[in-house]
PAGU-692072 format. One record per residue (C-alpha): residue in three letters; residue number from 1; x, y, z. Coordinates in Angstrom, 1 decimal. Layout:
! residues N
<"ala"; NUM; <X; Y; Z>>
...
//
This chain:
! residues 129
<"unk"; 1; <12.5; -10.1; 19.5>>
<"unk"; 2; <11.1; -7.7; 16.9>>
<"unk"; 3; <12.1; -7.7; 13.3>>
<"unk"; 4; <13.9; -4.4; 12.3>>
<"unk"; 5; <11.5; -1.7; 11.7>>
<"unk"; 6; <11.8; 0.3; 8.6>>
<"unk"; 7; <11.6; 4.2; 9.1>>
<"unk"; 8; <8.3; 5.2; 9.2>>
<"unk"; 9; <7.7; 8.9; 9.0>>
<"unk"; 10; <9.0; 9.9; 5.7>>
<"unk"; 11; <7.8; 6.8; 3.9>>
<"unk"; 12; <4.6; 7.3; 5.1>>
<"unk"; 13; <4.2; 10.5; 4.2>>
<"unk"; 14; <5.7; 10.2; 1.1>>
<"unk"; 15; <3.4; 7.6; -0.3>>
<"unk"; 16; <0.2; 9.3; 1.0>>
<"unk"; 17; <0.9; 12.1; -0.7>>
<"unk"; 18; <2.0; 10.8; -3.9>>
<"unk"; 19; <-1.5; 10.5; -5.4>>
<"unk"; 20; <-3.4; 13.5; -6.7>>
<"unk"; 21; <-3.0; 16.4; -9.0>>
<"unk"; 22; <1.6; 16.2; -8.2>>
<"unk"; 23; <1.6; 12.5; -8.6>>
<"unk"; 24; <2.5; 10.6; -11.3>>
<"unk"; 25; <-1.1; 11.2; -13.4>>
<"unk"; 26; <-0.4; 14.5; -14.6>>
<"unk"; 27; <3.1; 13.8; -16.1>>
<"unk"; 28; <1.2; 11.0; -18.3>>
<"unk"; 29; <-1.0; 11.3; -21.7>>
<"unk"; 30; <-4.6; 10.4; -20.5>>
<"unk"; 31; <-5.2; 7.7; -23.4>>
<"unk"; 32; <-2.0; 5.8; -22.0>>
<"unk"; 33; <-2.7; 6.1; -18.7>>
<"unk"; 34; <-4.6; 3.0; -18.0>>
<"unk"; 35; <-2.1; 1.1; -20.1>>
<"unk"; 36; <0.5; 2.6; -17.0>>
<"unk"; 37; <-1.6; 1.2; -14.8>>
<"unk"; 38; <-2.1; -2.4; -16.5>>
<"unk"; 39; <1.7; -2.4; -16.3>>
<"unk"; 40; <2.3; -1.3; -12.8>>
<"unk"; 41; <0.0; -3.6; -11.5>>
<"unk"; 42; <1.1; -6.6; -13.3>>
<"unk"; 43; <4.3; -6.3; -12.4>>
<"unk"; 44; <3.1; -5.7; -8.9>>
<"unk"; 45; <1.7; -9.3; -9.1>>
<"unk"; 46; <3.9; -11.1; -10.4>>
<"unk"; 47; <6.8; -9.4; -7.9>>
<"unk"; 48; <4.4; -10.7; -5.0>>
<"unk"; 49; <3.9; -14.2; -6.7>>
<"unk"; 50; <7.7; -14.5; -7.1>>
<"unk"; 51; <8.0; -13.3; -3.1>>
<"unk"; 52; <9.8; -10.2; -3.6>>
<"unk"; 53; <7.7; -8.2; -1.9>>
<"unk"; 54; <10.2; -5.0; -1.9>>
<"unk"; 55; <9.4; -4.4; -5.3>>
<"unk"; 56; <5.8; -5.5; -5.4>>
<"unk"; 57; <5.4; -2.5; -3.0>>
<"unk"; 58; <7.5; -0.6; -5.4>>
<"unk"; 59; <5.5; -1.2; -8.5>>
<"unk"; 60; <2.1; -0.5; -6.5>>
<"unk"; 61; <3.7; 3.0; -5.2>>
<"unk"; 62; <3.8; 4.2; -8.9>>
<"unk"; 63; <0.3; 2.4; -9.4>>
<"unk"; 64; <-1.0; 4.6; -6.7>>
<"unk"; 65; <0.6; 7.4; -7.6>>
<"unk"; 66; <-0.7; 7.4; -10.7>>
<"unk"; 67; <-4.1; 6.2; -10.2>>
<"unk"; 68; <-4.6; 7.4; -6.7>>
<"unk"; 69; <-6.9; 4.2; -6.2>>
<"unk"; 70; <-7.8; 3.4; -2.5>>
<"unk"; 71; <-6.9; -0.3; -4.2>>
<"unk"; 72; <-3.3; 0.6; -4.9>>
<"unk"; 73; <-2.6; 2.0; -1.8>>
<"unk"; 74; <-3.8; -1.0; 0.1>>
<"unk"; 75; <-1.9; -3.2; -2.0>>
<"unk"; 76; <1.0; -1.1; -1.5>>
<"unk"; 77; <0.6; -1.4; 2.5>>
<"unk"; 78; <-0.1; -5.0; 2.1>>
<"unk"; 79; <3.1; -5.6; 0.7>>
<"unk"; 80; <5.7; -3.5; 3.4>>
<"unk"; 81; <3.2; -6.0; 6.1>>
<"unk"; 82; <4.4; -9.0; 4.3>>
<"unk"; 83; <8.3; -7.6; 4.8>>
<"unk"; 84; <7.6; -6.5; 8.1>>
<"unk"; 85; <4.4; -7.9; 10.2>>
<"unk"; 86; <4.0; -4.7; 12.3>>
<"unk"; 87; <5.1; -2.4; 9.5>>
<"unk"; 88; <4.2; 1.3; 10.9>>
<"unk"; 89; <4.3; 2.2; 7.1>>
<"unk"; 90; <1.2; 0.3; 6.7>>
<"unk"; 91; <0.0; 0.6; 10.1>>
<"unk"; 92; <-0.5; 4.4; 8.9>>
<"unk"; 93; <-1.8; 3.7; 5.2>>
<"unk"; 94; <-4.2; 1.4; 7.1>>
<"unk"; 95; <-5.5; 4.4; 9.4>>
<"unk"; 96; <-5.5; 6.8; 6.9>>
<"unk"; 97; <-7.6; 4.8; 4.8>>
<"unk"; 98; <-10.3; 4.4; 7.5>>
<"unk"; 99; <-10.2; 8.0; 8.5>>
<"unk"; 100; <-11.2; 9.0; 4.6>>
<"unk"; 101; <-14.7; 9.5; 3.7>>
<"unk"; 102; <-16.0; 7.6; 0.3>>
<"unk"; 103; <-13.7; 4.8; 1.0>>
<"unk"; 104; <-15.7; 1.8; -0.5>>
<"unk"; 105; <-17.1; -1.0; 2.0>>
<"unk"; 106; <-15.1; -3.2; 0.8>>
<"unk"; 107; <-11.9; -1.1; 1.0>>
<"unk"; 108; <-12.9; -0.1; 4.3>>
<"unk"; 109; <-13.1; -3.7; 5.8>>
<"unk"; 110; <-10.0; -4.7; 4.4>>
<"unk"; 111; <-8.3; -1.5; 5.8>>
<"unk"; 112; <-9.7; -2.8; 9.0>>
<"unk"; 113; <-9.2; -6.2; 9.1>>
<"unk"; 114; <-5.3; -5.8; 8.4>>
<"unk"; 115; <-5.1; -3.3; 10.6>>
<"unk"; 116; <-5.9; -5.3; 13.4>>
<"unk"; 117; <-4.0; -8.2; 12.4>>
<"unk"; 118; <-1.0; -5.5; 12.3>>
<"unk"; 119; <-2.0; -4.7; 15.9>>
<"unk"; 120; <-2.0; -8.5; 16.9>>
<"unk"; 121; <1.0; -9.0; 15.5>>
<"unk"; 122; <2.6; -6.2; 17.3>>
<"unk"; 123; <1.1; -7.8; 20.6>>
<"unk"; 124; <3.2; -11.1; 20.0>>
<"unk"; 125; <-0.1; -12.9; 18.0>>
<"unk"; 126; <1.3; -13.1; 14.4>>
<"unk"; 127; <-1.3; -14.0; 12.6>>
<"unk"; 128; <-1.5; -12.5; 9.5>>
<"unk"; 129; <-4.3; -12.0; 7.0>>
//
């Protein structure tokens, strides 16, 4: 039996489009920006080392918004895969990533590499990276 799947479409879309010149950025004074994003990713961490994974992939939604960092948006996925190990949500942020150009190596391979342990998962093999 699967676990219950979260809907998909909306999310998805939402959070890939949340970076950019609409997203959270341009509402913020450019000298406190990275201070923003020292928050949003802390808290981000320390949701994810406390296992509350929900709002780590909260707090790396508004890092992402604001930053629009390939980084965020991985982190972001990699959270909703921890609540739900075939997660379309990050199933789609995975794919998307790939399918950019300039995506860093590194980015890249980890896009990859969780993508197909979403698609193993999905085939019964849950083994997660």
């Amino acid at each position: 039996m699967r676990p219950p799947q979260p809907t998909s479409q909306d999310e998805s879309s939402q959070l890939l489009s949340s970076a950019g010149a609409g997203g959270a950025a341009s509402l913020i004074d450019g000298a406190e920006l990275p201070k923003l994003l020292q928050l949003l990713r802390h808290c981000a961490h320390e949701a994810n080392a406390a296992h509350d994974y929900a709002s780590a992939a909260s707090w790396f939604d508004g890092a992402y918004s604001a930053s629009g960092s390939v980084a965020d948006l991985l982190s972001a996925a990699n959270m909703r895969l921890k609540l739900h190990p075939t997660s379309p949500v990050a199933s789609d942020v995975y794919e998307e990533v790939l399918r950019r150009s300039g995506v860093g190596a590194r980015e890249r391979m980890v896009a990859e590499q969780k993508l197909n342990a979403l698609r193993a998962a999905a085939d019964g093999e849950y083994e997660l990276l």
